[in-house]
C-alpha positions in Angstrom: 111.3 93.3 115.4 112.8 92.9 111.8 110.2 92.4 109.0 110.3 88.9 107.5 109.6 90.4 103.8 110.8 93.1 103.0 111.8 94.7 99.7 114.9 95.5 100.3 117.1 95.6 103.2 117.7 98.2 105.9 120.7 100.0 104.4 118.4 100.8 101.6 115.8 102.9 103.6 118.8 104.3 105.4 120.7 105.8 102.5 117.4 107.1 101.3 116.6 109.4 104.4 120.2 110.2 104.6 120.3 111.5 101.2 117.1 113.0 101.5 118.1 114.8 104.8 121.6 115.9 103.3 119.4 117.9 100.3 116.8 119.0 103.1 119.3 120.6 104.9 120.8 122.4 101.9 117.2 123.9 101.4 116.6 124.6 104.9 113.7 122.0 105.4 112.8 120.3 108.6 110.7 117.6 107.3 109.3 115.9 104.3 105.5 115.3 104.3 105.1 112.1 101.6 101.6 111.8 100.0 101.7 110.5 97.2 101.5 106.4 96.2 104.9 106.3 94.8 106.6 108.5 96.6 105.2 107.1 100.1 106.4 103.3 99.0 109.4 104.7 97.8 110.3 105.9 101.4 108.2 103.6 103.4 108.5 100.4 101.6 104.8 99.8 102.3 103.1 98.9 98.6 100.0 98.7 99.0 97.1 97.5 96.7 94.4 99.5 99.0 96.4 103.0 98.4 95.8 103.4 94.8 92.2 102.7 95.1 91.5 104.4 97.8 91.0 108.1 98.0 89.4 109.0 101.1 91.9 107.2 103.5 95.2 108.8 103.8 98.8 107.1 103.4 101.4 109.5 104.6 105.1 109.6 105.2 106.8 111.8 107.6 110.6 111.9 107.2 112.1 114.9 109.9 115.9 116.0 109.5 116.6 115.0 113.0 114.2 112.0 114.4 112.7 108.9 113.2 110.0 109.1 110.2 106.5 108.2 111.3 104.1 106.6 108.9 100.4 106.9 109.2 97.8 104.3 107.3 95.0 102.6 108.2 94.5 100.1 110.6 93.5 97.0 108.5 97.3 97.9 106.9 99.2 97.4 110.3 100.3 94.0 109.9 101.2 94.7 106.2 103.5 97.6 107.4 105.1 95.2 110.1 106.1 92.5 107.7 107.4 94.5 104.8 108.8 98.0 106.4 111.4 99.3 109.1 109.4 101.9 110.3 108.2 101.6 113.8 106.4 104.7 114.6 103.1 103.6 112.8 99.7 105.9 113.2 96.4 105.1 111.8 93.0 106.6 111.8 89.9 104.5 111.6 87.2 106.4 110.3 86.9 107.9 107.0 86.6 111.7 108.5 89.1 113.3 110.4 91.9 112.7 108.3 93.5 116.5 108.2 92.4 117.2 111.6 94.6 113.9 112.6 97.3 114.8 109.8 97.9 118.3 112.0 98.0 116.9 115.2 100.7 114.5 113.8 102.9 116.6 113.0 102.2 119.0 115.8 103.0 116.0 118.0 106.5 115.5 116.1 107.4 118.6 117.3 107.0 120.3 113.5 104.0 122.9 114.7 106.8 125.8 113.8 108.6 123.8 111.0 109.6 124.6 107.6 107.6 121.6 105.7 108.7 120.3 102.1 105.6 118.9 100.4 104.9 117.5 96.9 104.0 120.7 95.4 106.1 121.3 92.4 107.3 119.4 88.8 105.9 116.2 88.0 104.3 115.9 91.5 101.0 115.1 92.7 99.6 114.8 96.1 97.8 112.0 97.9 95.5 114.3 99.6 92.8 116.9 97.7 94.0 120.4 97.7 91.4 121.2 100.3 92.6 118.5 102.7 96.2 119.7 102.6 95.1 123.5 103.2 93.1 122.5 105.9 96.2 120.7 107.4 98.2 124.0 106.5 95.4 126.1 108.5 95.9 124.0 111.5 99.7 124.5 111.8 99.6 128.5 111.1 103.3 128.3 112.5 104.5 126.0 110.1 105.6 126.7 106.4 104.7 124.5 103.3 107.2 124.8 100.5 108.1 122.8 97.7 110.1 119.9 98.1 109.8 118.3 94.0 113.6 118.5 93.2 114.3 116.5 96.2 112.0 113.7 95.1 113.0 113.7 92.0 117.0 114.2 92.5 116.6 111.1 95.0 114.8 109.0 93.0 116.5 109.5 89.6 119.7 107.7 91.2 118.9 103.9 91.4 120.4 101.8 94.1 122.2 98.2 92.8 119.3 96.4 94.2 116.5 98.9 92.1 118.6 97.8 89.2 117.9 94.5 89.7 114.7 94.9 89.9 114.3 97.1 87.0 116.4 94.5 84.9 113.9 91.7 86.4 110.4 93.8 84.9 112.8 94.6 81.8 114.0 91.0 81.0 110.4 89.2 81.3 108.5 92.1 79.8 111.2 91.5 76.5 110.4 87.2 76.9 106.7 88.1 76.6 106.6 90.7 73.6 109.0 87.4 71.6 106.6 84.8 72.8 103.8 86.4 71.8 105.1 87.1 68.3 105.7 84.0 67.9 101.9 83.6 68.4 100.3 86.4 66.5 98.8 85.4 62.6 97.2 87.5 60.6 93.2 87.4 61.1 93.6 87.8 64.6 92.2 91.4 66.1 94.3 93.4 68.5 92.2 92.3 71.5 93.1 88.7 71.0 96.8 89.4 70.8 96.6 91.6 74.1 95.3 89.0 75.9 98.3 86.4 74.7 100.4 89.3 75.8 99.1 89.9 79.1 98.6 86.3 80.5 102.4 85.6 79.1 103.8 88.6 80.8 102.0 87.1 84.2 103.2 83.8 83.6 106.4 85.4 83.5 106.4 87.4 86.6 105.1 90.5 86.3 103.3 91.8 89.1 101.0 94.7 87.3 100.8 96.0 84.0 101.3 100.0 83.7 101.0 100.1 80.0 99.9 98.0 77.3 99.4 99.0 73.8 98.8 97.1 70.8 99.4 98.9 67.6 98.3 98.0 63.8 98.3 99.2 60.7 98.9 102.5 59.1 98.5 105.3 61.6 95.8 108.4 60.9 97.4 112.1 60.3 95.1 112.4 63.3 97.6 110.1 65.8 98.0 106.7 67.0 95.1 104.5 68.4 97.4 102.8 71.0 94.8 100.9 73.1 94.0 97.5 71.3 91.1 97.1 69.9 88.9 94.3 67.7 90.6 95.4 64.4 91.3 92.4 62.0 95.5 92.1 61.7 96.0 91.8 58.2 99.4 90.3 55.8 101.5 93.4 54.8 101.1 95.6 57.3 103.0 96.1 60.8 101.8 95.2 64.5 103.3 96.9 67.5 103.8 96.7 71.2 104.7 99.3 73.9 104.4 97.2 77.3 105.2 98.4 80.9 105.3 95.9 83.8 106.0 96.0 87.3 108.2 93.8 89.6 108.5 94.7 93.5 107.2 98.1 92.6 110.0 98.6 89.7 109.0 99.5 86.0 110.2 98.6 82.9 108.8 100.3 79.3 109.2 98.3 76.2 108.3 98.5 72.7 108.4 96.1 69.7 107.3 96.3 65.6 106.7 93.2 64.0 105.7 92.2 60.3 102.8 90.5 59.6 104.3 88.1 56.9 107.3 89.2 54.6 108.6 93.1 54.9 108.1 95.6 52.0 112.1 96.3 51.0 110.6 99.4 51.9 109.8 98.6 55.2 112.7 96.6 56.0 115.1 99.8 55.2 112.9 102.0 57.3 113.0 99.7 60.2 117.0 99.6 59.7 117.1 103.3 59.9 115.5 104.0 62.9 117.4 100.8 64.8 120.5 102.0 63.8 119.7 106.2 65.0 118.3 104.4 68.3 121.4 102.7 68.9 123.1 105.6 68.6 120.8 107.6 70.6 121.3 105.1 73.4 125.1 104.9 73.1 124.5 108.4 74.6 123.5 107.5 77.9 127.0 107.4 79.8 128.3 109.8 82.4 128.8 113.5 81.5 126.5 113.1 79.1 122.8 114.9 79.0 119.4 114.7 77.4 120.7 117.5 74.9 122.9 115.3 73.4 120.4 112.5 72.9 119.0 114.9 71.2 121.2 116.6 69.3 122.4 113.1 68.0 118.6 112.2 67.2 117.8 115.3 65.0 121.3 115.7 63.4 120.8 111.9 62.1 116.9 112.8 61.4 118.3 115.6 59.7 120.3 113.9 57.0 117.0 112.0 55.9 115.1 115.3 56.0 113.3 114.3 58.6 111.7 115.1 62.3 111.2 113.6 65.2 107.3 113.1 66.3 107.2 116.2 68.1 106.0 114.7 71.7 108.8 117.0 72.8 111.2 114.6 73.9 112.9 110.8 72.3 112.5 109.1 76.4 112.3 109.5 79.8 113.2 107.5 82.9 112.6 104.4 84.0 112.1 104.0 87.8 109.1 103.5 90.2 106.9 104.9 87.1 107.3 103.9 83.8 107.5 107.1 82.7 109.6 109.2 85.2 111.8 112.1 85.3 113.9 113.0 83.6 112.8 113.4 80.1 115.3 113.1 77.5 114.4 116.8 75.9 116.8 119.1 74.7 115.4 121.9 77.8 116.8 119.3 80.8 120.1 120.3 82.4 120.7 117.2 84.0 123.7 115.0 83.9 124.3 111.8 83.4 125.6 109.6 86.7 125.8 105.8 87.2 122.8 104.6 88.1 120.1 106.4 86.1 118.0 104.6 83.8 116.3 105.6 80.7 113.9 104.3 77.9 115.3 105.9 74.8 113.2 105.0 72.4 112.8 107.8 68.9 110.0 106.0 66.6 107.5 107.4 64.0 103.8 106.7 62.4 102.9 106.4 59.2 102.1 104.8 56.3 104.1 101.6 57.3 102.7 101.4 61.0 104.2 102.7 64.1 108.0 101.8 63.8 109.0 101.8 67.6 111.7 99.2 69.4 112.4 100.8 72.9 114.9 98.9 75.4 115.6 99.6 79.0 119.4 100.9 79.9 121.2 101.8 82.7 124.2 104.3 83.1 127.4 103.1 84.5 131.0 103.8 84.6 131.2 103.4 80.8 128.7 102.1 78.1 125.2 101.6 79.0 124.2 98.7 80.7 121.2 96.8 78.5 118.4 95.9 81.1 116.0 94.1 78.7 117.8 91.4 77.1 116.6 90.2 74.8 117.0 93.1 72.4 115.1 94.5 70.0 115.9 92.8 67.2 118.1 94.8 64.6 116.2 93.1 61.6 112.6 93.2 61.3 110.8 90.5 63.2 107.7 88.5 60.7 104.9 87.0 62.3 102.9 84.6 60.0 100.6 85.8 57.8 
């Protein structure tokens, strides 16, 4: 029976494990063992709220090259499964022990006892299950072989479907509403706490489902870094207050930053603020096919150059934008990937110092030609004041 509310429909899932099985082929893999939060909702459509939380339970994903995936959760998740997923072959396991024991006789019973097995393993993965858990698993199956299946997950997932898109553009577009409502809220005398707390019950009221990130940012910043995590400091006229912000909607992230005024800018910090808008928009004007994270860069730190300046040194100017707000790929000079329609990015070069953090960070998507803007409304090219 078809799910009454599901994410997305069928075709989705199907193009998913067909592209997956096409790049499993190519490295000679017979299955795809999924433990990880993400990546399991990613292929299962099961989001779960117990999952995150949860760390004795497992939440697994079995995707072979040649038969249906099976899915094993818990039982209390059954009818959870049923109304949001496609997959039918459903295991669970009660009790709180057992778990590799039943993990192994899973897969055994799939017919993958002698299989090559692609597991989370390699960059920028983490698995669902502790390291002894999964070698216990391993020690069951002494015919099978484990091996790293990262740049599958990551090559799949860096592609967004038409319908992720929309989704991304939905967390982008409220997440953007919220940061202008709330600076149209924010006076000086108020302490970063109370503006985070305008922030995040105007994000909810717009939609978002959780908050990923949320940063509120005042002041001149310490040679020792930025205190990004608001606290009770007093918000004072002449200086700056920032936000970096990342929501979700149906499981899809956007990553947002703002810099406001608090009263009239310094001419100084008006030209400053113009600077690093106009090398952003260039950064971003980057992001179209052919293209790669070296030439964000390059563009970054040849403009940078001509002030005699340098970028933060985090090591990259972005990143994606996907099922995490931060995801791969980074957009650092060492990545060799190229641009294709259908990534998206969070480009977003900014700097601390005397003046504040001076961050504006929009969502964009690659297409045919220019970037696609995800997070209307902009960052504003000027500025913004908040009263003083």
């Amino acid at each position: 029976m078809a799910p009454r509310y599901p994410d997305f429909p069928k075709q989705e899932f199907d193009d998913r494990y067909a592209r997956a099985r096409a790049m499993m082929a190519e490295q000679n893999i017979d299955a795809l063992l999924i433990t990880e939060k993400l990546n399991y909702a990613y292929f299962s459509g099961h989001r779960s709220c117990q999952n995150p939380i949860d760390k004795i339970r497992s939440y697994m994903f079995i995707l072979p090259k040649d038969d249906e995936p099976t899915l094993i959760t818990m039982p209390f998740e059954v009818a959870q499964v049923e109304e949001t997923t496609y997959v039918d072959n459903i295991k669970t396991i009660g009790g709180l022990t057992g778990h590799p024991e039943f993990i192994a006789e899973t897969l055994k019973a799939a017919g993958l006892g002698r299989a090559r097995i692609g597991a989370e393993l390699g960059r920028e993965q983490y698995l669902g299950i502790s390291h002894d858990g999964l070698h216990e698993v391993m020690s069951m199956i002494p015919g099978a072989e484990f091996v790293d299946a990262a740049q599958i997950l990551l090559d799949l997932r860096v592609i967004k479907s038409p319908q992720e898109i929309a989704f991304l553009r939905k967390a982008a577009e409220l997440n953007a509403q919220a940061q202008v409502d709330t600076f149209a809220q924010v006076r000086a005398g108020m302490t970063e706490n109370e503006v985070a707390t305008i922030l995040r019950t105007r994000l909810f009221e717009l939609g978002a489902e959780d908050l990923t990130l949320l940063c509120v940012v005042s002041g001149a910043t310490p040679s020792t870094g930025i205190v990004l995590l608001p606290t009770d400091r007093v918000i004072t006229k002449g200086e700056t207050v920032g936000l970096d912000v990342g929501v979700t909607y149906k499981g899809y992230c956007s990553d947002l930053a703002r810099t406001a005024s608090v009263g009239a800018p310094s001419e100084e910090l008006s030209e400053f603020y113009g600077f690093v808008m106009d090398l952003r928009h260039n950064c971003n004007m980057q992001l179209r096919p052919g293209k790669s994270p070296a030439d964000v860069v390059r563009v970054c730190d040849e403009t940078l150059a001509e002030r005699g300046m340098k970028t933060m040194g985090v090591g990259r100017v972005g990143h994606g934008v996907g099922v995490e707000t931060t995801e791969y790929p980074s957009l650092a000079a060492f990545e060799t990937v190229t641009f294709e329609k259908g990534m998206v990015f969070a480009c977003n070069p900014n700097f601390a110092n005397h003046l504040g953090f001076i961050n504006a960070e929009d969502n964009w998507a690659v297409t045919d030609d220019a970037p696609d803007l995800l997070s209307d409304p902009i960052a504003c090219n000027e500025i913004p004041v908040v009263d003083a």
